[in-house]
N, C-alpha and C positions, 0 to 999 in steps of 0.2 A: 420066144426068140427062135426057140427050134422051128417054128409054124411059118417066119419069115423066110427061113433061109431055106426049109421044103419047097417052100411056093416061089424061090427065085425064077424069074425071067429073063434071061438075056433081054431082047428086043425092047422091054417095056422098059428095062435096066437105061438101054442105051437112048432110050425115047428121052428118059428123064435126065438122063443128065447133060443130051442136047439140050434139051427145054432147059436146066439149071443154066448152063455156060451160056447161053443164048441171053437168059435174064442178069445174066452178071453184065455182059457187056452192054447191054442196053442200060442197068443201071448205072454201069461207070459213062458212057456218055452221055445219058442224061441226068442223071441224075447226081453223082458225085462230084462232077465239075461244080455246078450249080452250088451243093452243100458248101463244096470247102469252099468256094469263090462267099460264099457268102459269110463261114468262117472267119476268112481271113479277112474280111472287110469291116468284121464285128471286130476282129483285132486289131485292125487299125484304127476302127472308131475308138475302140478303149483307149488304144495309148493314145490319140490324138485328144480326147477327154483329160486324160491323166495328164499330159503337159499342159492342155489346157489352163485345169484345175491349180495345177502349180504353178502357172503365170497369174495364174488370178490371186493364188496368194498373194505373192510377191507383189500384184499390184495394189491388192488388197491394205499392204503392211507400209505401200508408199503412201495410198490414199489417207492408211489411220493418220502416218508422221503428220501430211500437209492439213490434215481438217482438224491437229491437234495445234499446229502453228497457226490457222485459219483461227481456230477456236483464242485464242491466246491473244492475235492482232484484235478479232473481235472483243474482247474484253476489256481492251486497252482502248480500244476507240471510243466503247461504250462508256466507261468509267470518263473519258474526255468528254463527252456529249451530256454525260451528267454535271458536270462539274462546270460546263457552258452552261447548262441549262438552267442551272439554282444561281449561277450568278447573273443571267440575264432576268431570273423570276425576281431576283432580290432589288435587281435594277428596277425592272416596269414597278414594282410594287411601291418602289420609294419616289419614282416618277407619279402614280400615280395617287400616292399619299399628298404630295405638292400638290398637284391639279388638284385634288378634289379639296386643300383648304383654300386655296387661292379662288376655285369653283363658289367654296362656301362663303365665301369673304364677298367676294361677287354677288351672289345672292342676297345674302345680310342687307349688302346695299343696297340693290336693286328692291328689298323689302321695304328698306328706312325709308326709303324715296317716295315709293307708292304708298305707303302709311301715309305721309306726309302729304303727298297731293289728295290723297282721300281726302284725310283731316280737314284741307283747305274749303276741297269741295262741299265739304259737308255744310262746315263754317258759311261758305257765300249761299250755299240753296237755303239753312236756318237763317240766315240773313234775308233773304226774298222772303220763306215764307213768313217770318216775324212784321217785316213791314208789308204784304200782302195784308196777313190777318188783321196788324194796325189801321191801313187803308179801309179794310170792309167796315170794321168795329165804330170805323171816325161815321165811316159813309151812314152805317145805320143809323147812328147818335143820330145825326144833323137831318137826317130823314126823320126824325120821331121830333126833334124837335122843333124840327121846319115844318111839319104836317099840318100842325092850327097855327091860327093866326095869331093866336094871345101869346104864345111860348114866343115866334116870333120877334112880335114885339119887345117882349120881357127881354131878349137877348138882343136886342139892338139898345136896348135902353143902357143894358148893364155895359155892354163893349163901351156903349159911350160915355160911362159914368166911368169906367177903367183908362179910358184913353184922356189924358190930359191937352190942353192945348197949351201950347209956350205961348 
């Protein structure tokens, strides 16, 4: 310390503390305006945040009331739409028990019926083909018997020993 105060300078003394006062003033108009404007504008962002924040509660605590009274209609409406819905399932299901024996009934018939015209059919074509096979059976007889001329005979003889005259 004694080495500083040997070696004092006026002039370099008074150099530098122009150059200090010099750098003060320039930083108060450049530069502390600036800081504290920006300060005080971080301060107003807080509090403008903080009321924010505290309306958002507050709407926050309206929103819970209304989406608990939302929640509550919704519940009540749902338990309605159930209680529609199992009585409208009970309905179709007992509508749809009717249709489908009246369906089945229907059917039944429409089975009996077509059994029935089968059967018939069956009956008239075993009827063709019985007197079909009768026709060939006669045809080939009378063809073997009609072939010679003796058999012939023999069956003209016999018809007319069979046939009486009044």
């Amino acid at each position: 310390m004694e080495k500083l105060i040997n070696q004092f300078e006026l002039g370099l003394f008074f150099w530098q503390v122009l150059i200090f006062v010099g750098l003060i003033f320039l930083l108060k108009k450049f530069a502390w305006k600036p800081i504290l404007d920006a300060v005080n504008d971080r301060e107003q962002g807080i509090k403008n945040a903080l009321e924010s924040a505290d309306n958002a509660r507050k709407e926050m605590l309206n929103l819970q009331a209304d989406n608990q009274r939302i929640l509550q209609e919704a519940r009540a409406e749902r338990d309605a739409l159930l209680k529609d819905a199992r009585e409208m399932k009970e309905k179709m299901i007992a509508d749809a028990k009717t249709e489908a024996e009246a369906q089945g009934q229907k059917l039944i018939e429409q089975a009996k019926a077509a059994i029935e015209s089968e059967k018939n059919g069956a009956l008239a074509e075993l009827k063709l083909q019985v007197s079909t096979l009768s026709l060939q059976i006669a045809e080939k007889l009378l063809k073997d018997e009609l072939s010679n001329k003796e058999a012939q005979v023999k069956l003209v003889e016999k018809m007319l020993g069979d046939a009486k005259l009044n």
